[in-house]
C-alpha positions as CSV (number, residue, x, y, z in Angstrom):
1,X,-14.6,65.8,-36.5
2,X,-16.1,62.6,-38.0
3,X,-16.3,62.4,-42.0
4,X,-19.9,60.6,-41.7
5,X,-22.9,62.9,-41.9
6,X,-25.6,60.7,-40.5
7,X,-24.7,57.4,-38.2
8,X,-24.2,54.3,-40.0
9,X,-25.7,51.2,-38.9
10,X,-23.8,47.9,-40.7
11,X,-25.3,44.2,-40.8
12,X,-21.8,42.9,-41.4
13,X,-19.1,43.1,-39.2
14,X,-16.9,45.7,-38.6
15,X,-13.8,46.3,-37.1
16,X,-12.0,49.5,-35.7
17,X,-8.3,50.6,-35.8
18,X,-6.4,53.5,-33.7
19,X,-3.6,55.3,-34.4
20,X,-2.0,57.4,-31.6
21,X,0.9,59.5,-32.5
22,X,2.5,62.7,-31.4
23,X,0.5,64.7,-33.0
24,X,-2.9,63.4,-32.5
25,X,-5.4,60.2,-32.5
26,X,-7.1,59.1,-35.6
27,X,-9.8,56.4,-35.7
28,X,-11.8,54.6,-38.3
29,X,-13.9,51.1,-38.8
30,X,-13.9,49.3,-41.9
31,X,-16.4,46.3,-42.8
32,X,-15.4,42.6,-44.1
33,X,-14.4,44.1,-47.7
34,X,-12.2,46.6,-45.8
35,X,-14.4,49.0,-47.0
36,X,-13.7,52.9,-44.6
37,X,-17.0,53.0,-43.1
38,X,-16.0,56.2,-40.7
39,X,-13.2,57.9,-39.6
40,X,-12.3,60.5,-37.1
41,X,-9.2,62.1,-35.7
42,X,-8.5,64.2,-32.8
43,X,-5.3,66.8,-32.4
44,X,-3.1,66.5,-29.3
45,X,-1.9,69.9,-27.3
46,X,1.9,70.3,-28.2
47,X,4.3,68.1,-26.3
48,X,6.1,69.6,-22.9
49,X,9.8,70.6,-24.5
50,X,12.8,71.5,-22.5
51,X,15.9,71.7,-24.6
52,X,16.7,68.0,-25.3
53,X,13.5,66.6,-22.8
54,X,10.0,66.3,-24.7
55,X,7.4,64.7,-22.9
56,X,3.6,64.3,-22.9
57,X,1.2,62.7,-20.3
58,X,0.2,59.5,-20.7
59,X,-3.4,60.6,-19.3
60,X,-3.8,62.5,-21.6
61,X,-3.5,59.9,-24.6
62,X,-6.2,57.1,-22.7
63,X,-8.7,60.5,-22.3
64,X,-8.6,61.3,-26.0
65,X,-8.9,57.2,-26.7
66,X,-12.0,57.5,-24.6
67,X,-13.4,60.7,-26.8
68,X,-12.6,59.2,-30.3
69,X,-14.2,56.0,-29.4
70,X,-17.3,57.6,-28.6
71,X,-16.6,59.8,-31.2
72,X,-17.0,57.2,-33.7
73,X,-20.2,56.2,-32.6
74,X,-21.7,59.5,-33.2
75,X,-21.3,58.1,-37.2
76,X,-21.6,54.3,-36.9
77,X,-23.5,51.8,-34.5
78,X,-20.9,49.3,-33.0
79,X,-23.4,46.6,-32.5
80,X,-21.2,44.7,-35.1
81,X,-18.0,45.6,-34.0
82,X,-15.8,42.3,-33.7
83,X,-12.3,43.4,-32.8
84,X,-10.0,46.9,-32.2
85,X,-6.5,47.1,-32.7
86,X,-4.1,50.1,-31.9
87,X,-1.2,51.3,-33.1
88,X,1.4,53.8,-31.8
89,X,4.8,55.2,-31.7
90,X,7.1,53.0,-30.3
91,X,10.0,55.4,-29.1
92,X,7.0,56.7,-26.9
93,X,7.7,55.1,-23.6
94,X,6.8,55.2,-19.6
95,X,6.7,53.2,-16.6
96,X,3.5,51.8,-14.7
97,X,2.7,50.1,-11.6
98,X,1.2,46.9,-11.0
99,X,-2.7,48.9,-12.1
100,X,-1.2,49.9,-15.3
101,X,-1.1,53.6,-13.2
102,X,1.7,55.8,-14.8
103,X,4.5,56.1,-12.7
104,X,6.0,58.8,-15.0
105,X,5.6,60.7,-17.8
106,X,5.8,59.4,-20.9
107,X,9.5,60.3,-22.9
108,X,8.5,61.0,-26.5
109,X,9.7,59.2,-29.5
110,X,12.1,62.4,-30.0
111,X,13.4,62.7,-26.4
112,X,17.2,63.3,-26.1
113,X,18.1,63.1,-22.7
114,X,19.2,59.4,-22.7
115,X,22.3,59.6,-24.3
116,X,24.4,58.4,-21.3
117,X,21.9,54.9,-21.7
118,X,22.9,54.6,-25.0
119,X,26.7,54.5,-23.9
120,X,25.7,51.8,-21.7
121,X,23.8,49.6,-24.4
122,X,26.8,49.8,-26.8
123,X,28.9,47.9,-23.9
124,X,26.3,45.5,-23.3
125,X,25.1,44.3,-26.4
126,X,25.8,45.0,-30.3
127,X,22.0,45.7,-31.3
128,X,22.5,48.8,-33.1
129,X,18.5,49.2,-32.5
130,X,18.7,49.9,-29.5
131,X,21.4,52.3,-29.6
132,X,19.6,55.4,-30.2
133,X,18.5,58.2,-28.1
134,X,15.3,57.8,-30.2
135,X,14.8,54.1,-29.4
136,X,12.8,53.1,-26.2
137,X,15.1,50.8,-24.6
138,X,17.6,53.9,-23.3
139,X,14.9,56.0,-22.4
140,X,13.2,53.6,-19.7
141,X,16.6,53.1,-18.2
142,X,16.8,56.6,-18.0
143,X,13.7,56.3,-16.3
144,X,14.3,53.9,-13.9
145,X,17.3,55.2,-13.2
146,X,16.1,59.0,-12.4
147,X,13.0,57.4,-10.4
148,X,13.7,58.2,-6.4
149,X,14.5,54.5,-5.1
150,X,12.9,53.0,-8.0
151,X,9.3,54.2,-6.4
152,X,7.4,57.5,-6.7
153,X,4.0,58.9,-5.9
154,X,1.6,59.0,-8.1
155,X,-0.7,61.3,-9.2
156,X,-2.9,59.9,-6.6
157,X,-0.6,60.8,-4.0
158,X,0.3,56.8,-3.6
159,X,3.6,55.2,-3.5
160,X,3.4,53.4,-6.8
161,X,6.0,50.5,-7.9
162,X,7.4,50.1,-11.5
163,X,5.9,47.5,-12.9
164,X,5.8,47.5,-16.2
165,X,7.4,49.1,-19.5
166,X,4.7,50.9,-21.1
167,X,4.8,51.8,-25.0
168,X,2.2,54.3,-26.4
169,X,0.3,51.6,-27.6
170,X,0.6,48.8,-24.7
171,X,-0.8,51.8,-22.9
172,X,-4.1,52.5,-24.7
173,X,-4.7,48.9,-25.1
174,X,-4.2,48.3,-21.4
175,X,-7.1,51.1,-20.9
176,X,-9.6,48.5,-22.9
177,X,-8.8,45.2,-21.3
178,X,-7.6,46.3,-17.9
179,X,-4.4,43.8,-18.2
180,X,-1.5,45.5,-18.2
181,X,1.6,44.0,-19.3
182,X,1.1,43.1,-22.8
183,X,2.8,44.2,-26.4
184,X,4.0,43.7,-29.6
185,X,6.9,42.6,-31.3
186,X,7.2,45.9,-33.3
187,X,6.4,48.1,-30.6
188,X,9.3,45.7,-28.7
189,X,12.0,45.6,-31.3
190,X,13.6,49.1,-30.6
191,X,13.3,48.0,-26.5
192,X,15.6,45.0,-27.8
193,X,13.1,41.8,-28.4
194,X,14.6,39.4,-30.6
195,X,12.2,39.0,-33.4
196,X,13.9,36.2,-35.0
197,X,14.2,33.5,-31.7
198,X,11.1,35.2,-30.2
199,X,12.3,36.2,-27.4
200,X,13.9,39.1,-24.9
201,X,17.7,37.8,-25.4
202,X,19.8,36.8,-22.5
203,X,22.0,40.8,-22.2
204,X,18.9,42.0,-20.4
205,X,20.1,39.8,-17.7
206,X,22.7,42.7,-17.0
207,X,19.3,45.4,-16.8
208,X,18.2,43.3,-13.9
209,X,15.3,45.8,-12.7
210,X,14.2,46.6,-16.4
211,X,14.0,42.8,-17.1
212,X,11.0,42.5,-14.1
213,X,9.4,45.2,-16.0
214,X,9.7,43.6,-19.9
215,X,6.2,42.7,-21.0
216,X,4.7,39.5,-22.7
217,X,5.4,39.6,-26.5
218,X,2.4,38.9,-28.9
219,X,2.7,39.2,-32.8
220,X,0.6,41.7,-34.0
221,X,-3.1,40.6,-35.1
222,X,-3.0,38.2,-32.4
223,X,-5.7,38.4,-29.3
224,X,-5.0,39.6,-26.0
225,X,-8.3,39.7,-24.4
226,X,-11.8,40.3,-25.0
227,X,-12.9,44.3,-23.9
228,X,-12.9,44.5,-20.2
229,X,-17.0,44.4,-19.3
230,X,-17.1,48.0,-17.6
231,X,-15.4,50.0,-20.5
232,X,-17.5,48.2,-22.9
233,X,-20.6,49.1,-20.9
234,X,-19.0,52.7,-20.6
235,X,-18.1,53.2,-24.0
236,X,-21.6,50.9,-25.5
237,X,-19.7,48.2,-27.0
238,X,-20.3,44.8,-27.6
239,X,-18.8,43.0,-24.2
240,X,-17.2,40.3,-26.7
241,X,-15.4,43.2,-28.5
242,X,-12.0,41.5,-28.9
243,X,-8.8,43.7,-28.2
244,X,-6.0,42.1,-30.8
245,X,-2.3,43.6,-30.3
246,X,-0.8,46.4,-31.9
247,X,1.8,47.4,-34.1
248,X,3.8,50.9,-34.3
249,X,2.6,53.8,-36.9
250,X,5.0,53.3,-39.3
251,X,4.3,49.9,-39.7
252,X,0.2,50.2,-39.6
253,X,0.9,52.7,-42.4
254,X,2.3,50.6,-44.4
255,X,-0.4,47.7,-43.4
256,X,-2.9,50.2,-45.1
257,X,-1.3,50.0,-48.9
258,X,-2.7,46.2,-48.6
259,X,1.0,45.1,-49.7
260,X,1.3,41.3,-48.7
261,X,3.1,39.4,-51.0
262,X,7.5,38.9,-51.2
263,X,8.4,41.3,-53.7
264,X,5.7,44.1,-52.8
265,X,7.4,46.8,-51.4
266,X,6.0,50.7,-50.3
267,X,8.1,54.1,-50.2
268,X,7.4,56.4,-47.8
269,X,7.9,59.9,-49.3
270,X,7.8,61.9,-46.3
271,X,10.5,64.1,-44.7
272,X,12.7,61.7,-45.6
273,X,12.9,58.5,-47.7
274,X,12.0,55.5,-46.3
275,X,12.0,51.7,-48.4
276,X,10.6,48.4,-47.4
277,X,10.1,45.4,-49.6
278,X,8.3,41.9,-48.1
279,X,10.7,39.5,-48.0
280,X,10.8,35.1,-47.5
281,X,13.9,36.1,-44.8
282,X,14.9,38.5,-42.9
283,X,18.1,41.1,-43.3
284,X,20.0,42.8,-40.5
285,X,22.6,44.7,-41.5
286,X,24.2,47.2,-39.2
287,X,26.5,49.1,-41.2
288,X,23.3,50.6,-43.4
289,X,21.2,50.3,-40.4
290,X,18.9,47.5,-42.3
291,X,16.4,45.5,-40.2
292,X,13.7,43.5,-40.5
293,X,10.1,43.0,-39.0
294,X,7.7,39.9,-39.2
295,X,5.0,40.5,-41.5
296,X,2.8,38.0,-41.5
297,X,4.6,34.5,-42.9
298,X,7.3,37.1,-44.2
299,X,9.4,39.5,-43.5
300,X,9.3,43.6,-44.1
301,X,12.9,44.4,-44.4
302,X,14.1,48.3,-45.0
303,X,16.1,51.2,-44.5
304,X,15.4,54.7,-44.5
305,X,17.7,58.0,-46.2
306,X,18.6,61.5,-45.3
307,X,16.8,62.6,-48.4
308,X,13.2,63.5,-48.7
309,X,11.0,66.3,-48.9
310,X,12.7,68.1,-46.2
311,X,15.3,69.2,-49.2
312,X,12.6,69.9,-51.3
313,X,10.8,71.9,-48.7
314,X,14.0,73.9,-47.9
315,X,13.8,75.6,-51.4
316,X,10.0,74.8,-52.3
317,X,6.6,74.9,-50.7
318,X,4.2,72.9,-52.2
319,X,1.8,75.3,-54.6
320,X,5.4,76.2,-56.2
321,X,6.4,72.3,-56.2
322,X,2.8,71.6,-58.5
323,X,2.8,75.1,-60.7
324,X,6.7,74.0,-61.7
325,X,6.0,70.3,-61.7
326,X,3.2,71.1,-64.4
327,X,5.9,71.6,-66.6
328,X,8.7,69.5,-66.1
329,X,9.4,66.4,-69.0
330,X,9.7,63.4,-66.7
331,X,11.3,61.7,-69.9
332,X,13.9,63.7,-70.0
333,X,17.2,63.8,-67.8
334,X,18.5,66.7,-66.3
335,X,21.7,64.9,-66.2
336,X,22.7,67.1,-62.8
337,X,23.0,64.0,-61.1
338,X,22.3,65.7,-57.4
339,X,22.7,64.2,-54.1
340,X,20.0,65.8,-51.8
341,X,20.9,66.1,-48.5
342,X,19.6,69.0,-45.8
343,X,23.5,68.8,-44.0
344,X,26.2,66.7,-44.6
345,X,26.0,62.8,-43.4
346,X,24.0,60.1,-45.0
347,X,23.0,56.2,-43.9
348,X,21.2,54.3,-46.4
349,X,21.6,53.1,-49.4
350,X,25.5,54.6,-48.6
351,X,26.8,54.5,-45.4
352,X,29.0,57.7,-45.4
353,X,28.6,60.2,-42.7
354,X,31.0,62.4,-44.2
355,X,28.9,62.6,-47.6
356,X,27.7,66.3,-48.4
357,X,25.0,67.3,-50.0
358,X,25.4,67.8,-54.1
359,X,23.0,70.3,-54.9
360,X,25.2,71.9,-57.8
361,X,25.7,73.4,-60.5
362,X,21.8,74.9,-59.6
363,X,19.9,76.1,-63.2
364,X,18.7,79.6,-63.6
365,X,15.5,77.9,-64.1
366,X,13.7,77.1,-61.1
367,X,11.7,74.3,-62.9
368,X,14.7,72.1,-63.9
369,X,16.5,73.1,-60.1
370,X,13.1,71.0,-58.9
371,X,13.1,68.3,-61.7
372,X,16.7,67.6,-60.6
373,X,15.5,67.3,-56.5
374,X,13.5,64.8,-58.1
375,X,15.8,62.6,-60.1
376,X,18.4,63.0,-57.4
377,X,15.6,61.3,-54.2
378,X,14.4,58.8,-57.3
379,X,18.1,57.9,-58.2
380,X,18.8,57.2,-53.9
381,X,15.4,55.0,-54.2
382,X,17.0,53.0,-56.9
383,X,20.0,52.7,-55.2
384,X,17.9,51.7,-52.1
385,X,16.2,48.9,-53.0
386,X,19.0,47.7,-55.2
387,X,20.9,47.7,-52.2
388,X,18.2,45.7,-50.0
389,X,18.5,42.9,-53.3
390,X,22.3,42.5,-53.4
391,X,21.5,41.7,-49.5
392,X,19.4,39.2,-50.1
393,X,15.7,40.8,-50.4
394,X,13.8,40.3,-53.8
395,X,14.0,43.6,-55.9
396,X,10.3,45.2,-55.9
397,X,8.0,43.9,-58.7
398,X,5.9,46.7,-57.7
399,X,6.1,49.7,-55.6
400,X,3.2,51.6,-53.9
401,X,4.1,55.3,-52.2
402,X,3.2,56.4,-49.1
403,X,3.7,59.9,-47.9
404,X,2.7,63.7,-49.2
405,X,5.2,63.2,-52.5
406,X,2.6,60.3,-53.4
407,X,1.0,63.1,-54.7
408,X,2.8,64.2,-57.5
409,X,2.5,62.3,-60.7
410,X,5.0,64.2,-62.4
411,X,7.9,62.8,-59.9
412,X,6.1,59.3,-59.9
413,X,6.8,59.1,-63.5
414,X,10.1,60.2,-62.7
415,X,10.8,57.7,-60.1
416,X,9.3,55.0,-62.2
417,X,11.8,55.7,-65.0
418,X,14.6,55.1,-62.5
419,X,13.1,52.1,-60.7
420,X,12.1,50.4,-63.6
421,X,9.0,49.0,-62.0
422,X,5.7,49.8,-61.3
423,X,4.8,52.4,-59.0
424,X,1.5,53.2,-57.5
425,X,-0.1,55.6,-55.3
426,X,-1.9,53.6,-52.3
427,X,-5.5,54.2,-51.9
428,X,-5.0,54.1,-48.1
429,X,-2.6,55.5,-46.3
430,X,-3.7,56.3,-42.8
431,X,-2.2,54.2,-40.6
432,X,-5.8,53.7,-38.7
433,X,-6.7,51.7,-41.5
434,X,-3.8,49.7,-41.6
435,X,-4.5,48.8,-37.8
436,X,-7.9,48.3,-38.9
437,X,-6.6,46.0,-41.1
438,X,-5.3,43.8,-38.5
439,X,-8.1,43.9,-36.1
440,X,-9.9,42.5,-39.3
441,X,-7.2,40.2,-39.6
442,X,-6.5,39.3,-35.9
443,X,-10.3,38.3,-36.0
444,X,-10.6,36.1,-38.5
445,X,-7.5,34.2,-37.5
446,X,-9.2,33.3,-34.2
């Protein structure tokens, strides 16, 4: 349900941000300060899993975009709404026909079945990216290639042509401005766009029917259309409502800790550890499986770990993680020097897939077993981003956390003891108001 008791009615502009995920759809507008005017969010049903095959229906993510919308403006008057960006998750993928009509369902960011793809991509071209069961590029050729003559009938009962590549995303922005076709260079750069000479790179020349279906490229904040005039009519918005493109989740999340300057960096303390730090140029290192996105004039470069609070959930849940934390000395080293890892294999800051996990000797003492999880995630961290500088990315000047471990202050004071900068907790970090961000953006660059 919506946070707002009573419907808002701004005399400012506002501007409204979406995040779809796997989970769910979260919404919320913000005015010209940025200041969260609403938000709402509304749960998905669990995707369709078959061994390695997840899948969801792409209807089913354009009806809930149709409920949150109006949803919203049970809390807040859209007369001023400007603009409306959308984010999503870019492993998330389908085809459409020539309507923007799903000709398939929609392989989820954790689908598995396109392993034989990947084979394929590694012979073609040396985008480590792209070589993923997780990435979008193998799964639409796994589409397209499991897709009766390259036609099938739709749930209409029509014979439908592929079209178009569809992320999650290009999808529910499609379902404002009735123009499919259109995406963004972060939703593109795991479907192989070249973010650097702004383009889709000559390989895709040997994925001859996928390359008729590649879309048009936009950076993110920039407009694609204004609100298709019958939507806006359906859904009461302004008709001049502009739709800017997208980006993915991870990246609107991190659009919401308001980082925007080289040096600025945010970790992402969620299952596992994730670092990125704006930099003037971009890295791309395969070997640690370091790449970079445009952000803005700059560039977000990162890489993520096997750590995380997964480990610390494995031996933890989190009202034992805050009574123990209360009495942990983050000044103080346990000196156990731990590597934790859930199973054996690491790939950022160390590349080592034969690396196990070093989660010994363990203390009698439960408190000091958890103050050494911390040290051992805050030491990789370290190692992280001093890995990201000896490649050529400035070393953070600050650091602002993202993720459920933002939480604890006790392991923030830990970290900052091993990073030797400052560390913050953002004071947003839905990635709705990241997306928000950029429709605010997108806007005002027009």
């Amino acid at each position: 349900m919506a946070n707002q008791p009573s419907q808002l009615q701004p005399t400012t502009p506002i501007y409204m941000g979406i995040d779809a995920g796997t989970s769910g759809m979260r919404a919320c507008c913000i005015d010209n300060r940025a200041v969260l005017l609403a938000q709402t969010d509304i749960s998905f049903p669990e995707p369709i899993v078959h061994g390695p095959e997840v899948s969801q229906d792409p209807l089913l993510w354009s009806k809930t975009l149709l409920t949150i919308i109006k949803q919203l403006n049970t809390v807040i008057l859209f007369d001023q709404l400007k603009a409306i960006a959308i984010d999503g998750t870019s492993g998330s993928v389908f085809i459409s026909d020539t309507t923007g009509h799903p000709t398939s369902e929609a392989l989820m960011y954790n689908d598995a079945r396109s392993g034989q793809q990947v084979e394929q991509l590694k012979a073609i071209t040396d985008n480590t990216t792209v070589q993923s069961v997780s990435a979008g590029l193998p799964k639409l050729m796994w589409l397209l290639e499991n897709m009766t003559n390259a036609n099938t009938t739709g749930t209409n009962g029509t014979v439908q042509k592929p079209a178009y590549v569809m992320h999650q995303a290009d999808w529910l922005s499609s379902q404002l401005t009735h123009q499919p076709g259109h995406s963004d260079i972060n939703n593109c750069l795991k479907t192989g766009y070249d973010p650097v000479q702004h383009r889709w790179p000559k390989w895709f020349e040997q994925l001859p029917t996928l390359q008729t279906l590649l879309p048009q490229v936009h950076k993110p904040g920039d407009l694609m259309s204004e609100i298709d005039r019958d939507v806006a009519d359906r859904l009461h918005l302004p008709c001049d409502t502009k739709i800017v493109a997208g980006t993915t989740d991870s990246h609107a999340a991190i659009l919401a800790t308001g980082i925007s300057q080289p040096g600025e960096a945010v970790t992402s303390l969620g299952s596992t550890l994730v670092v990125k730090v704006i930099s003037k140029t971009p890295i791309f290192n395969e070997q640690y499986g370091i790449y970079s996105q445009p952000f803005g004039e700059y560039w977000l470069v990162g890489g993520g770990s096997n750590t995380g609070g997964a480990v610390l959930r494995e031996y933890f849940n989190n009202e034992q993680m805050e009574s123990l934390s209360k009495h942990i000395d983050p000044e103080r080293d346990t000196e156990l020097n731990y590597y934790p890892l859930l199973k054996t294999g690491e790939r950022f800051p160390e590349n080592n897939p034969n690396l196990s996990p070093m989660l010994s000797p363990r203390p009698d003492d439960d408190m000091l077993f958890l103050q050494a999880l911390f040290e051992g995630i805050a030491r990789i961290e370290y190692n992280a981003y001093q890995k990201l500088a000896e490649l050529g990315a400035p070393y953070p000047k600050i650091i602002y956390t993202a993720g459920g471990g933002a939480k604890n202050s006790v392991w923030t004071r830990i970290r900052q003891r091993y990073c030797q900068t400052t560390i913050k907790q953002s004071q947003y970090t839905e990635a709705c108001y990241g997306t928000a961000l950029l429709a605010k953006h997108g806007y005002q660059q027009l």
